[in-house]
Backbone as XML, in Angstrom:
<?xml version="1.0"?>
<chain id="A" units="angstrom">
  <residue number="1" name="UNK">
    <atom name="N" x="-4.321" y="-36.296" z="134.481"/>
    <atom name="CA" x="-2.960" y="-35.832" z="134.466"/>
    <atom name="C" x="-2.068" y="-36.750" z="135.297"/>
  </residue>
  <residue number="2" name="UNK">
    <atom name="N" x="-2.478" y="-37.405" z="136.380"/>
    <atom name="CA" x="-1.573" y="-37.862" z="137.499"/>
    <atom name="C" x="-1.681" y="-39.059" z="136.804"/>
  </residue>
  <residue number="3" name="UNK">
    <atom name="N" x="-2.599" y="-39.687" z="135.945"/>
    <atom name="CA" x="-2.704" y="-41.081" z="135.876"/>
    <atom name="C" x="-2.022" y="-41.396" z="134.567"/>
  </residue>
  <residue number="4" name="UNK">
    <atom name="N" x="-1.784" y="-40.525" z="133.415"/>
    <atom name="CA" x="-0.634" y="-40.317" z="132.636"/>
    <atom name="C" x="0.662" y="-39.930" z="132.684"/>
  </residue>
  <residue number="5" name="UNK">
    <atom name="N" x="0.848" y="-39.942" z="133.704"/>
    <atom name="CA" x="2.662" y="-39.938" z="134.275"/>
    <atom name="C" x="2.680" y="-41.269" z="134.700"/>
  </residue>
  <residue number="6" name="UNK">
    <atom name="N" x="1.840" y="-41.810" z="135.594"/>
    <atom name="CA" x="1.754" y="-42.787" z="136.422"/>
    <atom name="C" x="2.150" y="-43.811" z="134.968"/>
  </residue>
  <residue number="7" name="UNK">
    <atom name="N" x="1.003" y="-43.760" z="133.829"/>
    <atom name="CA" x="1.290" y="-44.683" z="133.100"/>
    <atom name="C" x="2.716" y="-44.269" z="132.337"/>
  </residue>
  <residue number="8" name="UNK">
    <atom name="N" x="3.216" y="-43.374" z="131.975"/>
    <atom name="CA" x="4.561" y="-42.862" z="131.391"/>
    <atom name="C" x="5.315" y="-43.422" z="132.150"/>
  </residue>
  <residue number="9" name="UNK">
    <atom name="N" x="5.723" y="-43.561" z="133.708"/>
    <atom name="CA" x="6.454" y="-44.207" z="134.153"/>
    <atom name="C" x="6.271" y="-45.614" z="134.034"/>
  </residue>
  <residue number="10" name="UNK">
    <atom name="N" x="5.029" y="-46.300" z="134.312"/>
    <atom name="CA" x="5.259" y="-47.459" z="133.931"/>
    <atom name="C" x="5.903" y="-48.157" z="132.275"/>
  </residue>
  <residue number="11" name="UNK">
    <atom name="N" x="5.336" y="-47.336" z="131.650"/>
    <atom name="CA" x="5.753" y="-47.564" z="129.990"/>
    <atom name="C" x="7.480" y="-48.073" z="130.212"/>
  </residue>
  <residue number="12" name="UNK">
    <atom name="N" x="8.172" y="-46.500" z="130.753"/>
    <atom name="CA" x="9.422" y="-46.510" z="131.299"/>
    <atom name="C" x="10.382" y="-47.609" z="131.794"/>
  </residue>
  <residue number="13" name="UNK">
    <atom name="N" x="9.430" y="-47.705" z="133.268"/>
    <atom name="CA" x="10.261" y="-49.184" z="133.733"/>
    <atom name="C" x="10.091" y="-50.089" z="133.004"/>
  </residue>
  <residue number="14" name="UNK">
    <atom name="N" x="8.691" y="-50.770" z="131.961"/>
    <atom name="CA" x="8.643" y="-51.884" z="131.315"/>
    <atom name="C" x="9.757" y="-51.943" z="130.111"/>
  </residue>
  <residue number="15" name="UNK">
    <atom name="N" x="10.064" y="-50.906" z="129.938"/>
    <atom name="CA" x="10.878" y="-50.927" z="128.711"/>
    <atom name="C" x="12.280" y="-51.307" z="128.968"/>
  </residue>
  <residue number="16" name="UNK">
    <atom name="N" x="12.412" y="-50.509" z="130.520"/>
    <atom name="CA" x="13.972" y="-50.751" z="131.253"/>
    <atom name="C" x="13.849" y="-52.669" z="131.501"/>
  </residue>
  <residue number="17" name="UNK">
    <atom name="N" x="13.224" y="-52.868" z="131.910"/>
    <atom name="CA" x="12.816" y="-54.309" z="132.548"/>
    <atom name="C" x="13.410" y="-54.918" z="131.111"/>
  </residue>
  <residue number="18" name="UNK">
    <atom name="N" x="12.644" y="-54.685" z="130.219"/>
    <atom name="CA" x="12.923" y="-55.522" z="129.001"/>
    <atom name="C" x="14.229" y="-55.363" z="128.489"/>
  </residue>
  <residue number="19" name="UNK">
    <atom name="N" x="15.362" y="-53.908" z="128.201"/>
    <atom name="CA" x="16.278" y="-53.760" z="127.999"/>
    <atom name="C" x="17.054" y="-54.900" z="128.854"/>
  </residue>
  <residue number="20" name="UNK">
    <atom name="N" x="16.840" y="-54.912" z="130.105"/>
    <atom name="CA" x="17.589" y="-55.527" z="131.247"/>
    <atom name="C" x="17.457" y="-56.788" z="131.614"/>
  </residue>
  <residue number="21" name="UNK">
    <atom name="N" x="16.335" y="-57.337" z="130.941"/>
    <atom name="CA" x="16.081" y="-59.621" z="130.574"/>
    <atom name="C" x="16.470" y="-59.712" z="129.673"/>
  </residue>
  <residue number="22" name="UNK">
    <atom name="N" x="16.658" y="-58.867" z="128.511"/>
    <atom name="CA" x="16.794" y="-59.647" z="127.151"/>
    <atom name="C" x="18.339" y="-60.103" z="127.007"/>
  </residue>
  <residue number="23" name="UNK">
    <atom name="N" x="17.990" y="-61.387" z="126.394"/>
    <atom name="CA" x="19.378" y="-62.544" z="126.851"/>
    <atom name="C" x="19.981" y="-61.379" z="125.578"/>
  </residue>
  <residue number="24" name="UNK">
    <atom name="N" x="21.530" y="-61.415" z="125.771"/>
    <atom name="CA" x="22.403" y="-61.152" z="124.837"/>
    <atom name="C" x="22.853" y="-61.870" z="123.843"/>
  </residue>
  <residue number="25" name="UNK">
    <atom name="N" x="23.113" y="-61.280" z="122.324"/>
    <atom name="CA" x="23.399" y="-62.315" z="121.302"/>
    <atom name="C" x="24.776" y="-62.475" z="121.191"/>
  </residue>
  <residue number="26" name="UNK">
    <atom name="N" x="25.517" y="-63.613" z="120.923"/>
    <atom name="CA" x="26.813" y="-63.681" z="120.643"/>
    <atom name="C" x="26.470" y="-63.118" z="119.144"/>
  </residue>
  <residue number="27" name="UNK">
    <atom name="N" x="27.484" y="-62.169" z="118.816"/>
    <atom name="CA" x="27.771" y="-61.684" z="117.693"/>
    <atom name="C" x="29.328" y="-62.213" z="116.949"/>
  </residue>
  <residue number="28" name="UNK">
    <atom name="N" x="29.953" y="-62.350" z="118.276"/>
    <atom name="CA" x="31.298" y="-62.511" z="117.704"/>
    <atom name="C" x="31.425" y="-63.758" z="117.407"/>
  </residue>
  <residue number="29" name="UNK">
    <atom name="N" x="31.861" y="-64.083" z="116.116"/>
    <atom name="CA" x="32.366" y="-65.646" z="115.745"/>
    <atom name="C" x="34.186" y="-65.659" z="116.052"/>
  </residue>
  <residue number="30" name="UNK">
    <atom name="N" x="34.312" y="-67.223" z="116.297"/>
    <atom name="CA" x="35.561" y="-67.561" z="116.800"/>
    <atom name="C" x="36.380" y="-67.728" z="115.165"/>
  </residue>
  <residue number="31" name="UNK">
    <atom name="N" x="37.678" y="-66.966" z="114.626"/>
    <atom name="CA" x="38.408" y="-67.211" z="113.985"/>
    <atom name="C" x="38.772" y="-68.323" z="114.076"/>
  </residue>
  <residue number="32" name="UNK">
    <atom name="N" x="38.990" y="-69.267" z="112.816"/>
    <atom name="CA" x="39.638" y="-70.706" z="112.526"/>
    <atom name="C" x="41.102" y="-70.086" z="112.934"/>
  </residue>
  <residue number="33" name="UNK">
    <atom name="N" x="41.934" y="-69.817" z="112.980"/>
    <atom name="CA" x="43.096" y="-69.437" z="113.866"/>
    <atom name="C" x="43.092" y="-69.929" z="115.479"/>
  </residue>
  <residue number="34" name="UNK">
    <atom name="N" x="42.166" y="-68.960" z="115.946"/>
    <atom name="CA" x="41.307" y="-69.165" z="117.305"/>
    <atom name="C" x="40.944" y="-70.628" z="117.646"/>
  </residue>
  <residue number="35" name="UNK">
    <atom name="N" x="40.124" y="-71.118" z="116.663"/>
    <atom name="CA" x="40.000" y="-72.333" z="116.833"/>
    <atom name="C" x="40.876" y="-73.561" z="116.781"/>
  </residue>
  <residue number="36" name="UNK">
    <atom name="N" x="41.814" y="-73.101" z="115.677"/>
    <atom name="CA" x="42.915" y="-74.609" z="115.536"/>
    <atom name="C" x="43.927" y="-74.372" z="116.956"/>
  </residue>
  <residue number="37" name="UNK">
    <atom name="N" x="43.726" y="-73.017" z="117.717"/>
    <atom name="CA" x="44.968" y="-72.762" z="118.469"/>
    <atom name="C" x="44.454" y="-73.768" z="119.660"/>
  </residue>
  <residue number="38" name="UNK">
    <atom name="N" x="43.034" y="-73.304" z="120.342"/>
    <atom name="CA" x="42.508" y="-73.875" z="121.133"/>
    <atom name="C" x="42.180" y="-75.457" z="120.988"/>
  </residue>
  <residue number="39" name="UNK">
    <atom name="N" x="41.893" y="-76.309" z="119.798"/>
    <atom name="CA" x="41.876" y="-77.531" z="119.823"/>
    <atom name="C" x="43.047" y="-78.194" z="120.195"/>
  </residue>
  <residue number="40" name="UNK">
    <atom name="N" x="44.683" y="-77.340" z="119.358"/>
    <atom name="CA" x="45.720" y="-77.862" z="119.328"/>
    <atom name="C" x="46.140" y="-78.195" z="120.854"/>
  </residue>
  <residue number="41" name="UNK">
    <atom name="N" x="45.910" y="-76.637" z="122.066"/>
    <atom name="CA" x="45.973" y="-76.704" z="123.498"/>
    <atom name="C" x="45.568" y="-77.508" z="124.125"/>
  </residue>
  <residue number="42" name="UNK">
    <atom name="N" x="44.126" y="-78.449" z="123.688"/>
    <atom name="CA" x="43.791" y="-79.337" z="124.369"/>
    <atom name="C" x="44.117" y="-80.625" z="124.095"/>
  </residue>
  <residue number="43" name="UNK">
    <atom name="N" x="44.844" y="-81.295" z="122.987"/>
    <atom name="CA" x="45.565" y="-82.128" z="123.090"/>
    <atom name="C" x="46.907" y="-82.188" z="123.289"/>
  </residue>
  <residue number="44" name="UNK">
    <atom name="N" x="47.416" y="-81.144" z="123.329"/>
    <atom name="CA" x="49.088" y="-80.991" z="123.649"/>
    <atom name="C" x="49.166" y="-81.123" z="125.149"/>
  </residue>
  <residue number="45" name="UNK">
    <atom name="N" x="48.250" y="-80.545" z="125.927"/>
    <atom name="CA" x="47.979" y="-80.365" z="127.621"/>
    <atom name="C" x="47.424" y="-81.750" z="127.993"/>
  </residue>
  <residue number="46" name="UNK">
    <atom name="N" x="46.892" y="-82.258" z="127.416"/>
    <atom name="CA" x="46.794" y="-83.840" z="127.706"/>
    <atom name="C" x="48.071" y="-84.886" z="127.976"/>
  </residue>
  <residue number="47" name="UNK">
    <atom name="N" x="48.377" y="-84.278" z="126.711"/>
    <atom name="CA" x="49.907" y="-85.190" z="126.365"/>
    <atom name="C" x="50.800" y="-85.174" z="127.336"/>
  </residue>
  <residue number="48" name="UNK">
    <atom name="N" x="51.146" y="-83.833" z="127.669"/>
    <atom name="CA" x="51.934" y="-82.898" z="128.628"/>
    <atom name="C" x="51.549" y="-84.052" z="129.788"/>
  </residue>
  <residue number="49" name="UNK">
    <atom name="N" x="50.552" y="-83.804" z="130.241"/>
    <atom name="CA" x="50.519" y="-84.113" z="131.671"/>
    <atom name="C" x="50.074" y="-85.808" z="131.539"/>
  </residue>
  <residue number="50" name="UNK">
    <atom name="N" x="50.100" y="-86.459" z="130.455"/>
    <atom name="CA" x="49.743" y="-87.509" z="130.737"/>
    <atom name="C" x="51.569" y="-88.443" z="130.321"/>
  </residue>
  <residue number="51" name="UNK">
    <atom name="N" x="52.105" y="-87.483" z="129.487"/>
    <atom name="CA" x="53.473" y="-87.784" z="129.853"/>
    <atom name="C" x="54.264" y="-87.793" z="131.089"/>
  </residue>
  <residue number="52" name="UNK">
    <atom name="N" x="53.830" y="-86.544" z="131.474"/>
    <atom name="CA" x="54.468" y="-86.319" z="133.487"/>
    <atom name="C" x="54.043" y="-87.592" z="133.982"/>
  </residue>
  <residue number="53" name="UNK">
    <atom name="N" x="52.991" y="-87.601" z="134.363"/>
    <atom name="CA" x="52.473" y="-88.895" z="135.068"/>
    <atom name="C" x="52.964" y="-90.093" z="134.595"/>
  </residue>
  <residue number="54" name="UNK">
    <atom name="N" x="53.500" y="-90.295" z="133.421"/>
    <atom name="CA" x="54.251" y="-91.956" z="133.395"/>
    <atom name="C" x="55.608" y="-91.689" z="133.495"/>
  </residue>
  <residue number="55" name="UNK">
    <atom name="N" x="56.233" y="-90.608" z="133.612"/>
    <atom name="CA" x="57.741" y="-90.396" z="133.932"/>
    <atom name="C" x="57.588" y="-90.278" z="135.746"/>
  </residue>
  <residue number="56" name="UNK">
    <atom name="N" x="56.759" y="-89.717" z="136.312"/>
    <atom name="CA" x="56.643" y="-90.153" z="137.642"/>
    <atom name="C" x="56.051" y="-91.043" z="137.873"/>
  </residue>
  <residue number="57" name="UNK">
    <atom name="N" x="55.536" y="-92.219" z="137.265"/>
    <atom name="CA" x="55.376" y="-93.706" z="137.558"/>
    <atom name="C" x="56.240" y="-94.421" z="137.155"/>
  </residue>
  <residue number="58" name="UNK">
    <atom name="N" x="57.219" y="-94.040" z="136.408"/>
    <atom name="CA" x="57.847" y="-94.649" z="135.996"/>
    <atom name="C" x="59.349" y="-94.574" z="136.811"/>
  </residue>
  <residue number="59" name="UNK">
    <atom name="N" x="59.482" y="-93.469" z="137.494"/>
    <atom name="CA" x="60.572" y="-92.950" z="138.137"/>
    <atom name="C" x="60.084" y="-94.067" z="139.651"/>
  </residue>
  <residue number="60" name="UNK">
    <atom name="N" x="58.785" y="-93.663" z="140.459"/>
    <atom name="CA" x="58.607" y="-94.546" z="141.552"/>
    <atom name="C" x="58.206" y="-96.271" z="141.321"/>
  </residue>
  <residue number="61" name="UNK">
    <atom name="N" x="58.123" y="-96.107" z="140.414"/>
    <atom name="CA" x="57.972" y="-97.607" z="140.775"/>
    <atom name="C" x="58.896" y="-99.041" z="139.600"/>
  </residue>
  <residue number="62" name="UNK">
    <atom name="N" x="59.739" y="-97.982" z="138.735"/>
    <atom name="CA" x="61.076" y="-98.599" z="138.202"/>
    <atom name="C" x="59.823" y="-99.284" z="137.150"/>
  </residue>
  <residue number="63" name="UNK">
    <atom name="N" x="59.283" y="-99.257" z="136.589"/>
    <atom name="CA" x="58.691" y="-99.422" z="135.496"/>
    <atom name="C" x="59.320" y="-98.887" z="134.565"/>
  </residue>
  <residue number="64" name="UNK">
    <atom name="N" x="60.494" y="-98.699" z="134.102"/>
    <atom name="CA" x="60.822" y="-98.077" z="132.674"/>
    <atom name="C" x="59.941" y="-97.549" z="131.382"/>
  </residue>
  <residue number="65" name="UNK">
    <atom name="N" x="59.832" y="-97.972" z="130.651"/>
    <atom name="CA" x="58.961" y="-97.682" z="129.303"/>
    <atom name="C" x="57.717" y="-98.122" z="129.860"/>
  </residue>
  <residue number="66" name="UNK">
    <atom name="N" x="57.035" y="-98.351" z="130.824"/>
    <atom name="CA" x="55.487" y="-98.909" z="130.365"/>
    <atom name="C" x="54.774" y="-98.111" z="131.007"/>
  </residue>
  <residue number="67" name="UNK">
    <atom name="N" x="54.854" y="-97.112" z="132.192"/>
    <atom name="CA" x="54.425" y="-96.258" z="132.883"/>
    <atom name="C" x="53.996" y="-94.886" z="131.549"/>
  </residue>
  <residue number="68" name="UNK">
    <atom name="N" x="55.088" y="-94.738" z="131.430"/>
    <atom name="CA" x="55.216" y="-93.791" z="129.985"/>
    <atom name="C" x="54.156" y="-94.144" z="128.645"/>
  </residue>
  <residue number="69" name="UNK">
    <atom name="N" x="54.513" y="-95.578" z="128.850"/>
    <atom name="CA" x="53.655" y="-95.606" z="127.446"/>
    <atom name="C" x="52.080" y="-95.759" z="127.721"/>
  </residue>
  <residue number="70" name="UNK">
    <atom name="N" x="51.994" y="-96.073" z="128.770"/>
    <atom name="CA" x="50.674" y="-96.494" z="129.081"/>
    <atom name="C" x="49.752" y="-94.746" z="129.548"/>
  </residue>
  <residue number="71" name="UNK">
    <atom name="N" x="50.346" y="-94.328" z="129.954"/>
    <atom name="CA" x="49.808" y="-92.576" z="130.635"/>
    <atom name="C" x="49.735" y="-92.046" z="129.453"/>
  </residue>
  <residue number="72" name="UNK">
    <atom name="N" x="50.991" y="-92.135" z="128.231"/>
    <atom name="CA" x="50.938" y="-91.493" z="126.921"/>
    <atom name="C" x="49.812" y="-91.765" z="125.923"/>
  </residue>
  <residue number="73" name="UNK">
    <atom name="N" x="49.196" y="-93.096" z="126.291"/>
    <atom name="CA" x="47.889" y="-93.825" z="125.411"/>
    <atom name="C" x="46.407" y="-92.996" z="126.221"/>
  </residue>
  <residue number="74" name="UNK">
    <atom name="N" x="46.800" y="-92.896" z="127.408"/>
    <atom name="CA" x="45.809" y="-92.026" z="128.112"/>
    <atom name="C" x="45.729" y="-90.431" z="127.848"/>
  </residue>
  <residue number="75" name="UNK">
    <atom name="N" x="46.831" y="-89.904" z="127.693"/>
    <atom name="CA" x="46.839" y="-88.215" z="127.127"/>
    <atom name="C" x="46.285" y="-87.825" z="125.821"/>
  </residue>
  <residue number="76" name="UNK">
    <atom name="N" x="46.770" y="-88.809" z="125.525"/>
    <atom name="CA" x="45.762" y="-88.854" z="123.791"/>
    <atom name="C" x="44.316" y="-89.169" z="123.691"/>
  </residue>
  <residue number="77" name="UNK">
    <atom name="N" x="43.853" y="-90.198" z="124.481"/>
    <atom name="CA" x="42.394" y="-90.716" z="124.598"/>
    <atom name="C" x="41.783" y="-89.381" z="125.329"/>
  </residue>
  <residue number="78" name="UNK">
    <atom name="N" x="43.183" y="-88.767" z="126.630"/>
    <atom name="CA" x="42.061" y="-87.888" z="126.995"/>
    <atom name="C" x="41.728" y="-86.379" z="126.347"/>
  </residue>
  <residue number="79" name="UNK">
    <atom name="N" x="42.866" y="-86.222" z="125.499"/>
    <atom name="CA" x="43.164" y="-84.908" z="124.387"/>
    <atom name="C" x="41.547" y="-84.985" z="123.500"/>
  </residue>
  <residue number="80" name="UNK">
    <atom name="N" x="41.681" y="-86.371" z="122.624"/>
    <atom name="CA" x="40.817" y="-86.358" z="121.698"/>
    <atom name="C" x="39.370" y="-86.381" z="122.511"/>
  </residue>
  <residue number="81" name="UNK">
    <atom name="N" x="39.301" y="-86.453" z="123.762"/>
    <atom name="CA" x="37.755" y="-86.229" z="124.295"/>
    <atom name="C" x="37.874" y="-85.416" z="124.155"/>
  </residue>
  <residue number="82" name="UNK">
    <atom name="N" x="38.618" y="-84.454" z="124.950"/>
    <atom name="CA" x="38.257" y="-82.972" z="125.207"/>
    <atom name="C" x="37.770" y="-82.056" z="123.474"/>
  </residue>
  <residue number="83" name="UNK">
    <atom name="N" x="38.760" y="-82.876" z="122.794"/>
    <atom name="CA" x="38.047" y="-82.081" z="121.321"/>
    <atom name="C" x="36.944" y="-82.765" z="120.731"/>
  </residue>
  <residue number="84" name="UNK">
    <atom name="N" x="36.709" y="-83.563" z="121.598"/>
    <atom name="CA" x="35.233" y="-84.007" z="120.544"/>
    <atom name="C" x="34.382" y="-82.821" z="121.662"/>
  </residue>
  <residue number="85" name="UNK">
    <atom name="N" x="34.438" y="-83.201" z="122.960"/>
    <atom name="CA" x="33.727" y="-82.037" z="123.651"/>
    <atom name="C" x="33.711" y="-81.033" z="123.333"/>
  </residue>
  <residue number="86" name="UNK">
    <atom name="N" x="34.906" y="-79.940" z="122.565"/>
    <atom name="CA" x="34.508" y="-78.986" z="121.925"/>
    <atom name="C" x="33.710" y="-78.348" z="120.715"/>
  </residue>
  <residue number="87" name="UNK">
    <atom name="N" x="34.251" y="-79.927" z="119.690"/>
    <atom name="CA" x="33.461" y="-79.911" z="118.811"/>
    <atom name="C" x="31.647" y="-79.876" z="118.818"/>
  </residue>
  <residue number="88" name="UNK">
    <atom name="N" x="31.479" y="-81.116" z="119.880"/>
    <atom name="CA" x="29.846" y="-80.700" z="120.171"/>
    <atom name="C" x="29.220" y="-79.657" z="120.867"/>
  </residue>
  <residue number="89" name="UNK">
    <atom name="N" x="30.436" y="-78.806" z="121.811"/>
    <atom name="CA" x="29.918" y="-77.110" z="122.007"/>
    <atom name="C" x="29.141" y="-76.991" z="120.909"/>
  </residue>
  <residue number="90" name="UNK">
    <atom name="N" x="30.550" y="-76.612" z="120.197"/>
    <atom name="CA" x="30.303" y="-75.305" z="118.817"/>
    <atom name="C" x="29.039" y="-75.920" z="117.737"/>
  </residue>
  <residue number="91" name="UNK">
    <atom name="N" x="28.785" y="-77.534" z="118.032"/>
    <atom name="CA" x="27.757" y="-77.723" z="116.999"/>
    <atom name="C" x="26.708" y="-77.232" z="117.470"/>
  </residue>
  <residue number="92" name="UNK">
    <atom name="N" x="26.265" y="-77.329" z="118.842"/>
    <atom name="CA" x="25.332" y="-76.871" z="119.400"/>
    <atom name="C" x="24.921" y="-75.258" z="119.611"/>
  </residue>
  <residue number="93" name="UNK">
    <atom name="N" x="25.723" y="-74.457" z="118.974"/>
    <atom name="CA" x="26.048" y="-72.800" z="118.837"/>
    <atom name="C" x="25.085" y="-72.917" z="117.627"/>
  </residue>
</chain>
């Protein structure tokens, strides 16, 4: 009698144990909406700030157009990483 509770509880916790490791599944897929919004964010936020940075190089150090154009060639190089980086997330999903 005592040694069939004993095992009932263990049954118990093993089952809790297992409820409580087992990795969770992503179920939810990302809407192409979702997705074009978030690719679009990461090259626009590139741009953004890689524009700032040649209008304030360009403001301190009287560089006119080349501060700008040169930071603007960088917002883009660094936009399109960030979406290849996303892209090889999601391939790897």
């Amino acid at each position: 009698m005592v040694d069939e509770e004993k095992l009932q509880e263990l049954k118990k916790r093993i089952q809790a144990a297992k409820v409580t490791n087992t990795p969770q599944q992503k179920t939810k897929k990302e809407s192409g909406a979702g997705f074009g919004f978030k690719i679009s964010t990461e090259i626009i936020a590139a741009l953004v700030i890689g524009v700032g940075i040649g209008l304030i190089v360009d403001k301190y150090l009287g560089t006119k157009p080349f501060g700008l154009i040169i930071f603007f060639i960088f917002g883009a190089l660094a936009g399109f990483l960030n979406v290849y980086r996303v892209m090889r997330r999601i391939e790897k999903q």
